[in-house]
C-alpha positions as CSV (number, residue, x, y, z in Angstrom):
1,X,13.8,-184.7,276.6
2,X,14.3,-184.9,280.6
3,X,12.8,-182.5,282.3
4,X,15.9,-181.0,283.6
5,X,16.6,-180.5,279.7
6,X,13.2,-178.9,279.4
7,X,13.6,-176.4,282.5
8,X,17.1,-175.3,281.3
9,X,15.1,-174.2,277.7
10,X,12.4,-172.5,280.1
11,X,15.3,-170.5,281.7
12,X,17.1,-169.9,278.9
13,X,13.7,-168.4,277.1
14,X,12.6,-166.5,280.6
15,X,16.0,-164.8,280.5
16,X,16.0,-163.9,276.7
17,X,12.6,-162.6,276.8
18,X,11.9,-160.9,280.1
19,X,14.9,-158.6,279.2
20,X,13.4,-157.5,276.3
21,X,9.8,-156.2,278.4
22,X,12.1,-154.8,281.0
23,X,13.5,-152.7,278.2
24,X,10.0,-151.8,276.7
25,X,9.4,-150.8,279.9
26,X,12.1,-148.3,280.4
27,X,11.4,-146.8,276.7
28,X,7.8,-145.9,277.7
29,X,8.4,-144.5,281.4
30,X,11.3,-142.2,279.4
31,X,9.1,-141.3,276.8
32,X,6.3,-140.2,279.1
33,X,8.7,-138.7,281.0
34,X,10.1,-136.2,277.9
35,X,6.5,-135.8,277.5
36,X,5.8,-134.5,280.8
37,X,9.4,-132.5,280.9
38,X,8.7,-131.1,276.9
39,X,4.6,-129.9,278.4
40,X,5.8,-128.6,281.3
41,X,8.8,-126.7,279.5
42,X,6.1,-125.6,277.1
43,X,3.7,-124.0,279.8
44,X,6.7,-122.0,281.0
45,X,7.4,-120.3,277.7
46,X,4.3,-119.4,277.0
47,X,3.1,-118.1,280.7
48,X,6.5,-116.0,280.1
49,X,5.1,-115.0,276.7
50,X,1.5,-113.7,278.1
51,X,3.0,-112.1,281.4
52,X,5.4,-110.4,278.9
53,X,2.6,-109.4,276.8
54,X,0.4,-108.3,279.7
55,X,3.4,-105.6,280.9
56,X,3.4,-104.2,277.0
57,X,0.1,-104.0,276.9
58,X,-0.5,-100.3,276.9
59,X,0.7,-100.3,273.4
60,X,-1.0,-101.4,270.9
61,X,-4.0,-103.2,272.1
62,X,-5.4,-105.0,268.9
63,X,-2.7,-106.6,267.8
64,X,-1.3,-108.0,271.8
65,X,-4.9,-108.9,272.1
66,X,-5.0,-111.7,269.0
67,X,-1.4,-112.4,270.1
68,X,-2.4,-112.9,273.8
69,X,-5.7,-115.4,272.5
70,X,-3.3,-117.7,270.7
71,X,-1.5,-118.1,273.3
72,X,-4.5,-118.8,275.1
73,X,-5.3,-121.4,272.5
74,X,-2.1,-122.7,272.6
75,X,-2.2,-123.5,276.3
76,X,-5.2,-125.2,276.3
77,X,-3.9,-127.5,273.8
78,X,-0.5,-128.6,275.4
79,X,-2.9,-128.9,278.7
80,X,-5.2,-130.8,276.9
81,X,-2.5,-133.7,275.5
């Protein structure tokens, strides 16, 4: 095998292979970026949620109040990941 024989198999290989990490690439930046979009979507529902909760709150208290601590709870986790 010549070496310009060998260097056309390098090329051939680079071109098969690199595309295929440009393309693992792209499938983790989008998936962090639907993660980031999905959290961030997430925290807006539930602040609307608690500021809805905190203008009905004259109501009844008890059962706002364990409503308003999950979401709490449920916050901290989507902040958390």
């Amino acid at each position: 095998m010549t070496a310009e024989h060998f260097l056309r198999h390098l090329a051939v290989a680079y071109n098969h292979f690199h595309a295929v990490d440009e393309h693992r690439e792209f499938a983790k930046r989008l998936e962090d970026y639907e993660k980031t979009s999905l959290k961030g979507e997430l925290l807006a529902r539930l602040s609307s949620i608690e500021a809805r909760c905190e203008l009905s709150l004259k109501g009844s208290f008890s059962e706002l109040s364990r409503l308003k601590q999950r979401i709490k709870a449920l916050r901290d986790m989507v902040e958390e990941s």
